[in-house]
N, C-alpha and C positions, 0 to 999 in steps of 0.2 A: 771659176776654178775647175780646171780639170780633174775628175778625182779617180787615182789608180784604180783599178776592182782588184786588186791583191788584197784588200781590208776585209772584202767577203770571204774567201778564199779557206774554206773549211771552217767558217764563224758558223756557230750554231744560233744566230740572231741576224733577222736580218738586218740591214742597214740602208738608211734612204741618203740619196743624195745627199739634200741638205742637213742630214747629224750636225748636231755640235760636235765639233773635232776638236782636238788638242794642239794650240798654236806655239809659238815659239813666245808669245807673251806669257803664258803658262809656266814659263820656266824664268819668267825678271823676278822673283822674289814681291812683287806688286799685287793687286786687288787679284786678279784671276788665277798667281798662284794660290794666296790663301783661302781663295774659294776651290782652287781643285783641292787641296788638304783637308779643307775644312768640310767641304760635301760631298767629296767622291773617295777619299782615302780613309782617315779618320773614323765613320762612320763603320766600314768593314774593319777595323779592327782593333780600335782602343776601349779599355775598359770604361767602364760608364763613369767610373772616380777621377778618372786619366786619362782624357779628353785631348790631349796633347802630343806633341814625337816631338824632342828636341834633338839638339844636333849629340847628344849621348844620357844616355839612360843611367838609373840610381838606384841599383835591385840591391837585397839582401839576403846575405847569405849567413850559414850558421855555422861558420868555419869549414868547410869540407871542401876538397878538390873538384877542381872546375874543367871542364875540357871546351876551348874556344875550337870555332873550323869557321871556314867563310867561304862564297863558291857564288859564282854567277852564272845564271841562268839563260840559254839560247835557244830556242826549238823552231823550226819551222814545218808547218806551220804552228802556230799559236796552240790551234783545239785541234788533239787529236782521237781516235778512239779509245777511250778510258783515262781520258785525263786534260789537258790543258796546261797552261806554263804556269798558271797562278800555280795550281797544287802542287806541280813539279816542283816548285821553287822554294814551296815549304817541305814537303817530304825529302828532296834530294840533303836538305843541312839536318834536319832532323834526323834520318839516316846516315850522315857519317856521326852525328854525333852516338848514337846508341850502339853501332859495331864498333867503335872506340872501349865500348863501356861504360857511355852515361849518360844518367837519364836526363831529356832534353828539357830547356825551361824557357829560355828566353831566345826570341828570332831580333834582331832588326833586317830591316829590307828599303834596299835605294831602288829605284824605278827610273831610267832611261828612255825615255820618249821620245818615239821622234814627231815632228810636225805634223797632224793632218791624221793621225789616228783615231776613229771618233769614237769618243768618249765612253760610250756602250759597250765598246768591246773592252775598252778598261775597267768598266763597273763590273763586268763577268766575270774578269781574269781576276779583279781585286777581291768578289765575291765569293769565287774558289778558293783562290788564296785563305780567306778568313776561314772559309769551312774546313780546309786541311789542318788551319792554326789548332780551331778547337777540337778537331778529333783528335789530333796527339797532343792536346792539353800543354802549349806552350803560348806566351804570350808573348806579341810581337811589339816592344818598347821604343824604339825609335827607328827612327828611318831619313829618307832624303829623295830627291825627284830634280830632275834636272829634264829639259825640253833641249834636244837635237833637233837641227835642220832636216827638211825632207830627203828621205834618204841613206841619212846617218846611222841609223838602227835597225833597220832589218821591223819597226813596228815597237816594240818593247823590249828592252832586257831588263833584267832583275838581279840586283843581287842583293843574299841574306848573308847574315853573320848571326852564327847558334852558341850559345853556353850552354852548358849542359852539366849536373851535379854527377860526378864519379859513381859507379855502385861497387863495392866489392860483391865475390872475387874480378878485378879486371882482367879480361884475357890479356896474358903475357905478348902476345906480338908472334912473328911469323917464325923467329927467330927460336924458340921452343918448341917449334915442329919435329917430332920423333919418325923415324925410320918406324912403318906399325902404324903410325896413326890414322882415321880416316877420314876421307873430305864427305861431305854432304852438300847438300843443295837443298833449301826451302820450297824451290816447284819449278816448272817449264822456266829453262829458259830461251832467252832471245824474243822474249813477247813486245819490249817497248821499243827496239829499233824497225820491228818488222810493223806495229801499228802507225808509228809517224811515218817510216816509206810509203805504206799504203796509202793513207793521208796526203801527204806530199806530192805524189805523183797520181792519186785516183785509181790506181787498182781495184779493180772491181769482185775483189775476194769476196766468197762468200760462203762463211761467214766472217764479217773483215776481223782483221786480228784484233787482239784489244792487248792494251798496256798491261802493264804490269805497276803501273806507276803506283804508288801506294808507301803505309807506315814499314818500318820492321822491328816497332818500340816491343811490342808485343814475343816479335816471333824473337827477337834477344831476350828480353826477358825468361823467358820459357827457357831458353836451355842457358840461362844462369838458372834457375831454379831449380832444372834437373839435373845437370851434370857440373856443373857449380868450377871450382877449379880445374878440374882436366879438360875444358874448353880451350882449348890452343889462339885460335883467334877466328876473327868473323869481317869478312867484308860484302860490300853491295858492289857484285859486277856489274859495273855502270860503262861506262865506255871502255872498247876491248873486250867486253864479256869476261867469259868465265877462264878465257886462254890468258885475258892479259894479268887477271890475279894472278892465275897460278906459275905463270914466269914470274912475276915479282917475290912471292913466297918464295918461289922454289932460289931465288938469287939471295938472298936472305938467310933461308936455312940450310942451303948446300944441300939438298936431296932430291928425287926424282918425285913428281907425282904422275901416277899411271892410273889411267881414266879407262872404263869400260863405256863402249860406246851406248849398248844397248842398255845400260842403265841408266841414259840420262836421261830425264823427262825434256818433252818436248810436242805442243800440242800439235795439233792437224793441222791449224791454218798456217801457224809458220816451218812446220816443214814442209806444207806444200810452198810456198814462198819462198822457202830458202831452197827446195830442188828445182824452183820454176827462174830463180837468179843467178842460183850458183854462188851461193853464200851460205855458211857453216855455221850452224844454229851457236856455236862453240865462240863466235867471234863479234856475238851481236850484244846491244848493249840490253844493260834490266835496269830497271829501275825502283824493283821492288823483292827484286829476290838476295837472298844470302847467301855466300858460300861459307863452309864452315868447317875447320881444322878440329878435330875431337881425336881426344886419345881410346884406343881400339876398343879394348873392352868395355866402354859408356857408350859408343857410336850407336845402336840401336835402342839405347835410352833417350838420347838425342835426338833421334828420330820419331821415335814416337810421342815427345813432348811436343815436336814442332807441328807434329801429324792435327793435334789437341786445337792449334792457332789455326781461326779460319784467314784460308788461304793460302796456307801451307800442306796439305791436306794429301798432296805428291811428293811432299818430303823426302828422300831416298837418299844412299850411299851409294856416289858415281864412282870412288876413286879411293888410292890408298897411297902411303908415303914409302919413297923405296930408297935404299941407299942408292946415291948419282951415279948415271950408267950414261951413255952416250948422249941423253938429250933430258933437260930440264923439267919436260912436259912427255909424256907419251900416251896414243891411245890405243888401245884396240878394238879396230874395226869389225863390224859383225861376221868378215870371213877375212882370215890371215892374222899374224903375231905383231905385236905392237910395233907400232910407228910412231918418230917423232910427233910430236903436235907444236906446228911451230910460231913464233911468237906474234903476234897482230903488226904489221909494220906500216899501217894507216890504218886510216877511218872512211869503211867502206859504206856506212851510212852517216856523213856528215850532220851536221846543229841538230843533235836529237837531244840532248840536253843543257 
């Protein structure tokens, strides 16, 4: 059997020829699926009481509001600098569920294989996976695995489904956004589309960018604790970046937000990246950063509660909300009066999450 070298391809392990791979008998419901469940899945993540994943899970709740999300998982390649798909795939459900408003508890997760993946690079991703599970203290209760033909998948897709228990105060939605209020930003962005391109294509940055992939249970928390109800709302600019929220907000609340350029964080390596490609730090995706709606007089209590969260440590106020003037979005540039900032109309770095 011929076997692609696409399976090495940014794997941080090497891989020999003959690996045990993942065949299309892996997916008959027979001896070899229940040996992939039973010694390769299973093991990274059921509790030691609950040894099991059935085709739906039996949690308990103490009556209190729930928030479901569900979201599936693509990146190519698999391992990139600061992260991998296993972790991506737990942080990306865990994070809408906490910018919603609640704190996260339960993942399931279906796994999509295709043929001839060898097995090692599933025990890493599944390995990550667990490790993400338990730093944000959710437990992953059932799940599903299905084996595609060579080719079918791109290698692995993932998808989880998160519940997560409500916390008051919940931010009201974008929709309560005030003329006055201010946006913020948890740290640099555009670090996680600029680390998979480097990845993906081999750029030889140095130093190569790194993700952003990571929790944001923490950095929500923190400014519910600080600024408590005048939190307007909170999203993770994940694909589209920080331009595609802020047109969705701004459709929502009918108002302008105007962005100062020189206030956005944004580190070294990916503005050198994005002035060496000709891509706007403004349109790349994160995967671990916040944007954040605060009403004006708490904005720099906000800030310095997020300052407190490592990793948010660049926290700052890019922007402010303005009654709607010719353009949804506007920024201004480090010389001349503001300009449209117009809305992302693809995806200039494709399967980054």
């Amino acid at each position: 059997m011929n076997e692609p070298m696409l399976w090495n391809r940014n794997c941080p392990i090497p891989i020999a020829a003959d690996a045990e791979r993942i065949s299309l008998a892996h997916g008959e419901g027979a001896r070899l699926s229940r040996r992939l469940i039973s010694e390769i899945i299973l093991p990274r993540f059921a509790a030691t009481a609950n040894r099991r994943f059935a085709d739906a899970a039996i949690v308990t709740t103490i009556g209190c509001r729930l928030a479901i999300c569900t979201d599936s998982h693509t990146v190519s390649p698999m391992f990139f600098p600061g992260g991998d798909l296993g972790s991506l795939s737990v942080y990306g459900t865990v994070n809408d569920l906490a910018v919603t408003g609640a704190y996260p508890r339960w993942l399931t997760m279906s796994l999509i294989i295709e043929e001839g993946l060898p097995i090692a690079i599933l025990e890493r991703i599944l390995d990550s996976a667990g490790h993400a599970a338990r730093e944000c203290k959710v437990t992953i209760v059932a799940g599903d695995t299905k084996v595609v033909p060579r080719g079918a998948a791109d290698g692995l897709f993932i998808n989880t489904s998160g519940v997560g228990e409500m916390m008051d105060p919940v931010p009201p939605g974008p929709q309560s956004i005030l003329v006055g209020d201010k946006i913020l930003v948890s740290g640099p962005i555009g670090r996680h589309g600029i680390a998979v391109m480097s990845a993906r294509e081999s750029f030889a940055f140095d130093p190569a960018p790194l993700s952003d992939s990571g929790s944001v249970i923490h950095a929500v928390a923190s400014l519910r604790n600080s600024v408590g109800e005048h939190l307007r709302t909170i999203r993770d600019a994940t694909r589209g970046g920080v331009s595609a929220v802020l047109h969705e907000w701004a459709m929502e609340c009918g108002h302008t937000f105007a962005l100062t350029e020189s206030r956005i964080p944004v580190t070294d390596e990916v503005r050198g990246a994005c002035e060496l490609l000709g891509l706007d730090p403004l349109y790349v995706a994160n995967e671990g950063t916040i944007i954040v709606a605060v009403a004006s007089r708490f904005a720099e209590i906000a800030v310095t509660a997020l300052r407190h969260v490592p990793g948010c440590e660049q926290a700052v106020i890019i922007g402010e909300v303005q009654s709607r003037g010719i353009s949804p979005v506007t920024i201004r540039r480090t010389i001349g009066s503001a300009q449209p900032l117009d809305e992302p109309s693809g995806a200039p770095l494709p399967r980054i999450c």
